[in-house]
C-alpha positions as CSV (number, residue, x, y, z in Angstrom):
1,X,0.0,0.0,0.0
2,X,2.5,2.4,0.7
3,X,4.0,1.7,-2.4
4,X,0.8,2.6,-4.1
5,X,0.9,5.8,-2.2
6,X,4.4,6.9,-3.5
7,X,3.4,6.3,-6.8
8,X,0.0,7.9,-6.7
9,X,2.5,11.0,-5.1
10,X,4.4,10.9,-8.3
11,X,1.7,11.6,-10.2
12,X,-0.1,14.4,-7.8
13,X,3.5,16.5,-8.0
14,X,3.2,16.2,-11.7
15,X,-0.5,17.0,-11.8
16,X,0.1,20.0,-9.9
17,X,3.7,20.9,-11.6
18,X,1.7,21.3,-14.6
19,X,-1.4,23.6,-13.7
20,X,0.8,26.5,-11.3
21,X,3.7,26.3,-14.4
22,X,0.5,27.3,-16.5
23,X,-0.9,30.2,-13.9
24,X,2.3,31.5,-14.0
25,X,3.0,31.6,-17.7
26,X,1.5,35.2,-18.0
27,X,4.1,36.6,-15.1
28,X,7.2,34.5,-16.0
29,X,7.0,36.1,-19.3
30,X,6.2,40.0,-18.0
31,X,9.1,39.6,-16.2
32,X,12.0,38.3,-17.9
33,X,10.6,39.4,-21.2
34,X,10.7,36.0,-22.9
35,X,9.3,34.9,-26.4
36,X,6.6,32.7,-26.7
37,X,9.6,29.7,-28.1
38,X,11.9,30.8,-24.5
39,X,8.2,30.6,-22.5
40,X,7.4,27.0,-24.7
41,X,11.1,25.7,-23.4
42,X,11.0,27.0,-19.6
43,X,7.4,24.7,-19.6
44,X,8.5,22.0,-21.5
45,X,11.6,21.7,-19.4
46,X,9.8,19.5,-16.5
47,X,8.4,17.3,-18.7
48,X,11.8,16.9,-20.2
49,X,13.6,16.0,-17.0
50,X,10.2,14.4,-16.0
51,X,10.7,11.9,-19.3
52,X,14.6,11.5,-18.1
53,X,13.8,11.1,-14.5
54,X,11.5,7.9,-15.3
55,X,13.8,6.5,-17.6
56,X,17.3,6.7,-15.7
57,X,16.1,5.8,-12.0
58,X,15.7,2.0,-12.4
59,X,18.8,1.3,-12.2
60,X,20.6,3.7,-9.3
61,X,17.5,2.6,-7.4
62,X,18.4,-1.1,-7.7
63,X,21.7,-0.3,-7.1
64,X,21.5,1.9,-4.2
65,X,18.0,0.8,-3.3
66,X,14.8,2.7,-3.5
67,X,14.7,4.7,-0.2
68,X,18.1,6.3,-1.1
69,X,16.8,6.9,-4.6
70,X,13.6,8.5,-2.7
71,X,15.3,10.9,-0.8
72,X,17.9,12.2,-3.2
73,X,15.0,13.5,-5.3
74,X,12.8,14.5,-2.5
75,X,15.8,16.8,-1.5
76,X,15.9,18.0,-5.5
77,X,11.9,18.6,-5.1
78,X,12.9,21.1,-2.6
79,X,15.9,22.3,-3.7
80,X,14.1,22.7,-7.3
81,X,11.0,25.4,-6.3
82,X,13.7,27.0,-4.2
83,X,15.9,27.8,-7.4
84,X,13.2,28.5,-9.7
85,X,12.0,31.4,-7.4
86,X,15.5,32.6,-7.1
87,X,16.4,32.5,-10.5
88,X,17.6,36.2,-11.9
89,X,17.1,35.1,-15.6
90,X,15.1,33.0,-17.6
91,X,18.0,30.8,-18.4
92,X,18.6,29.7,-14.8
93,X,14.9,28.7,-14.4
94,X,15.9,25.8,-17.2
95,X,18.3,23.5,-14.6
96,X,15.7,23.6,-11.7
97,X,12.9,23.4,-13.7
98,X,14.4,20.0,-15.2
99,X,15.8,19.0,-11.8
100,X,12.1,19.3,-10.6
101,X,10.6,16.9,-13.4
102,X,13.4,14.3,-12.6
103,X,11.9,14.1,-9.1
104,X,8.8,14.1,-10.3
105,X,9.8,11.3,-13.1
106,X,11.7,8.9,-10.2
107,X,8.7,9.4,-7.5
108,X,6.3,8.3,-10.3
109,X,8.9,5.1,-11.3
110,X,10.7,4.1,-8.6
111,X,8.5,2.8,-6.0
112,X,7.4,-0.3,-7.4
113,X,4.4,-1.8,-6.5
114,X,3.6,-5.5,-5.1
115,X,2.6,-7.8,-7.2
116,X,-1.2,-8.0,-6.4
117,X,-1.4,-4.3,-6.2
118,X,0.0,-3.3,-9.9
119,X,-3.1,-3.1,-11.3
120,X,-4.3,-0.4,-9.4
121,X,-0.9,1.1,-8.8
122,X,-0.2,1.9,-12.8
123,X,-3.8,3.4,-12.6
124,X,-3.1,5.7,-9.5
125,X,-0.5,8.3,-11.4
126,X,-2.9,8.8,-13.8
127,X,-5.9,10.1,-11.7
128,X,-3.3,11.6,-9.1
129,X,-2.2,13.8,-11.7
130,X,-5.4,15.1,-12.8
131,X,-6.1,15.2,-9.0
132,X,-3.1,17.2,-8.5
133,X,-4.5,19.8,-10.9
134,X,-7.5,21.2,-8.7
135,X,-5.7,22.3,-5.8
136,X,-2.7,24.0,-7.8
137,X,-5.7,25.4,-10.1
138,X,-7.7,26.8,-7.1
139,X,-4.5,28.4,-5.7
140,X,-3.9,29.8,-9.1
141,X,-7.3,31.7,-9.3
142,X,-7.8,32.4,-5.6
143,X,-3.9,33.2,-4.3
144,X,-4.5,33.9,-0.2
145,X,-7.8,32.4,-0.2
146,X,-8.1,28.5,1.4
147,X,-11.3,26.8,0.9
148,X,-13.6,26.1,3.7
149,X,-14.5,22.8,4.6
């Protein structure tokens, strides 16, 4: 199960990755002046280290074993939003923004699921990530505002 949960984490942090890049897109490009092709890049660059983070990870994770691999990118998950809202230029937003997708790549990869749970598992990323996309969107539209429960 807990497996299951990492996984379905994977694919919230990519969910909501997606939406706050895309409530942002306006501002990033007001403020370092970027073309629509630099703007294109600076988004695509998480799903580029996203696409490299799932492919590479297998193996250091077998190597090293999965709770190392784990915490080396939960550090670069922090480390990555840090950078991004440091960043002076458009051009340093690139290595953070990709460092963020290769978290988000090994979190959705490396913990594998048991045997009887894979079904279900391989499913969770997929509605985590669209789940991941109403929280990030509702902070997009109402910044300082927390819904009541």
């Amino acid at each position: 199960m807990l497996s299951a949960a990492g996984t379905a984490l994977g694919g919230l942090l990519f969910g909501s990755n997606t939406t706050v890049i895309s409530g942002a897109t306006g501002t990033l490009q007001a403020r370092f002046a970027m073309t629509d092709a630099s703007l294109g890049f600076i988004v695509a660059s998480a799903l580029i280290g996203t696409v490299i983070g799932s492919l590479v990870t297998g193996v250091p994770s077998d190597r090293h074993g999965r709770k190392t691999v784990m915490l080396s990118f939960a550090i670069a998950y922090v480390v990555s939003p840090l950078g991004t809202a440091l960043a002076q230029s458009w051009p340093m937003l690139i290595p953070f923004r990709v460092l963020g997708g290769l978290a988000i790549g090994a979190a959705s990869v490396v913990p594998p699921p048991p045997p009887d749970l894979h079904r279900r598992a391989i499913d969770r990323p997929f509605s985590s990530a669209a789940g991941g996309h109403e929280p990030a969107e509702h902070r997009a539209r109402y910044p300082g505002r927390v819904p009541q429960q």
